[in-house]
C-alpha positions, 0 to 999 in steps of 0.5 A: 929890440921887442915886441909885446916881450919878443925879439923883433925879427930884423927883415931887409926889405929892398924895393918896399918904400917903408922903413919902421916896426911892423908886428913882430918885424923890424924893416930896413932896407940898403941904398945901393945906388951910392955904390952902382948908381941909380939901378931903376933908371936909364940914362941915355946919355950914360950909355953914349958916354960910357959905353955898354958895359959902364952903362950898365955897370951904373944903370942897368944891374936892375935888368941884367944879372949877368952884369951882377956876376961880371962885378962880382967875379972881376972884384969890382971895386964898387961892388966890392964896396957893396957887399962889405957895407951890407954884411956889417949893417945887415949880416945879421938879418932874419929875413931878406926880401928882394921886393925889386931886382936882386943886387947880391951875386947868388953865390955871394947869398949862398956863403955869406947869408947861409943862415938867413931866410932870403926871399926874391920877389917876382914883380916885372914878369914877363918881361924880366923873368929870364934877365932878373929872377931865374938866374938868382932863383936858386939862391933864396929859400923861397919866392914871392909873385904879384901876378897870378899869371905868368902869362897866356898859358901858365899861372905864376904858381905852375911856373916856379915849380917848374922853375924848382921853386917850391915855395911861393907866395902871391903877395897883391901889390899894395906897398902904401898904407891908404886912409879910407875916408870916414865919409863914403856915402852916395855922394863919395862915388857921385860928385866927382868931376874927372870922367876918365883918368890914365896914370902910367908909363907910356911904353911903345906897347901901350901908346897905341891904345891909349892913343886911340882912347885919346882919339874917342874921349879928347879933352875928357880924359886926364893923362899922368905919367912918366912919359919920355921928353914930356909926352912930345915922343907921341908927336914924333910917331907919324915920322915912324909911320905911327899912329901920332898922340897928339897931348902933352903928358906930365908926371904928377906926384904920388900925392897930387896921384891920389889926389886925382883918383879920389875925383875921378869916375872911371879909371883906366889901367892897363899892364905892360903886355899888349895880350893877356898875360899879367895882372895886379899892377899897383894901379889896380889896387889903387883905383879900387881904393879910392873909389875909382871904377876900374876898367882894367885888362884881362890876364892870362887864363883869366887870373884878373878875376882873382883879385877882382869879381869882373863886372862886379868890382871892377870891369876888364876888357880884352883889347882896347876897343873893347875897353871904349865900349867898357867906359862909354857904358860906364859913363852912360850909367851912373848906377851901374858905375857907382855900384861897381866903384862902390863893390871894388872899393869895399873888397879892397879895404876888406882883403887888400889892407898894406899892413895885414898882407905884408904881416902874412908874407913875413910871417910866411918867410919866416916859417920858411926854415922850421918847415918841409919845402914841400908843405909850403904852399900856401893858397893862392888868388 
């Protein structure tokens, strides 16, 4: 294949929910879960019925990399399986990015794929830094953050040095191509009639903030998630001794999603840590790209501000009940809300466009090979 007279450069992408041609790169992806099962998700009811160990085998190789090498020194048949399908489809490839959890034993990418540029994304850390992507680091050429906070006390870029990584690259996590609207006057970010929208999981670390924001703005605020048994789990807290959430929550579609946002005055996002260590979740960007005024909260070493200009294009807090006054404040002012929703709005469509950071990061990855380790560095948030 070719590209204005060039032969395209064939990218495995995993993780990134788009499949076509890109600049110069041809993007695919592998579908492991017809080998491994779902690996993004936990089925409890597999882990009663199996056990730990076939649990995880089907449902937890996301988390775990000791289970990926358990499967690849047993010859897990299934796995087996596996990385014979990926070497005949994808043997050949320039480039491989694991924009999720790396599925492919490193020695397996070490002997087999020594000739491609391989690329691990680090995208849930905290939390899955020392289970997902340390244990594998060694194998790639080069890594891939979307925080620019490890956490309290390390920006990601410090970290994977210290890790030995010398190649990395902060890639804002926009996975989607928006459309912006061809109409955004006054009325764009005026007439809008949600007051107050959460869109997310609902964690045991995040339902105690979101039930006291519940608690201040009752039936003004619209709630969307992933929640387990619907939201019901909030009204079995007080049998723990917990704080109840007293709201049914439903998932909404990533259509139905948008949709929302493009109604909504202020918008709430949190990340999964309940102190500041990581930002740039996908919701960050995307409140800002539909006009939402973002109040979101802060990172470690106050790495949110650099994505966005704090209380110029969107307004962080440091705990919830700082977050309440944010919104109150926001709502009570509808020129400094629209001013702030407006400035977000534009940086977004002006820095974090899906199609020009994903050309960046591939045409970083693939200068990986002709340069020294040391001399990649590229610029960071």
């Amino acid at each position: 294949m070719t590209t204005s007279g060039r032969t395209a450069k064939k990218v495995v992408f995993f993780g990134f929910p788009f499949e076509g041609r890109v600049g110069d790169y041809d993007i695919c992806s592998f579908d492991v879960s017809k080998f491994l099962g779902r690996w993004d998700h936990f089925d409890w009811n597999e882990l009663l019925t199996s056990g730990l160990k076939g649990f995880f085998k089907a449902q937890g190789l996301s988390l775990y990399s000791y289970i990926v090498d358990e499967l690849y020194r047993e010859r897990d048949p299934a796995y087996s399986r596996l990385l014979r399908e990926f070497m005949e489809k994808h043997g050949d490839a320039d480039i491989i990015i694991m924009g999720q959890y790396n599925f492919l034993h490193p020695e397996f990418l070490y002997h087999e794929l020594g000739g491609t540029t391989k690329i691990l994304g680090f995208v849930d850390d905290p939390i899955s830094t020392y289970r997902a992507g340390i244990p594998s680091l060694w194998a790639f050429d080069g890594a891939f953050y979307i925080s620019p906070s490890y956490d309290e006390r390390t920006l990601f870029p410090d970290a994977l040095d210290r890790w030995g990584c010398r190649s990395h690259y902060w890639w804002p996590l926009v996975a989607r191509k928006f459309v912006r609207p061809p109409d955004t006057g006054a009325a764009f970010f005026s007439q809008r009639d949600i007051e107050l929208l959460y869109i997310g999981k609902g964690t045991r670390w995040k339902i105690p903030r979101l039930a006291k924001v519940l608690n201040r703005y009752k039936g003004r605020l619209v709630i969307h998630g992933p929640w387990r048994m619907g939201g019901y789990v909030g009204f079995l807290r007080p049998l723990m001794g917990k704080p109840a959430f007293l709201r049914r929550v439903t998932s909404v579609s990533e259509s139905g999603k948008f949709e929302l946002m493009w109604r909504t005055k202020v918008g709430l996002n949190m990340h999964w840590s309940d102190t500041p260590r990581e930002t740039g979740n996908a919701r960050m960007y995307e409140l800002c790209a539909h006009g939402v005024c973002q109040v979101c909260d802060t990172a470690g070493l106050d790495a949110h501000a650099r994505i966005f200009e704090p209380n110029s294009e969107a307004v962080f807090y440091k705990d919830i009940d700082e977050a309440i006054e944010k919104i109150d404040w926001l709502l009570g002012d509808e020129a400094s809300r629209v001013r702030i929703a407006r400035a977000g709005f534009e940086r977004f469509w002006r820095d974090y466009d899906w199609e020009d950071n994903l050309l960046e990061l591939l045409d970083w990855a693939s200068g990986l090979r002709g340069a020294s380790v040391s001399g990649l560095q590229p610029a960071t948030p």
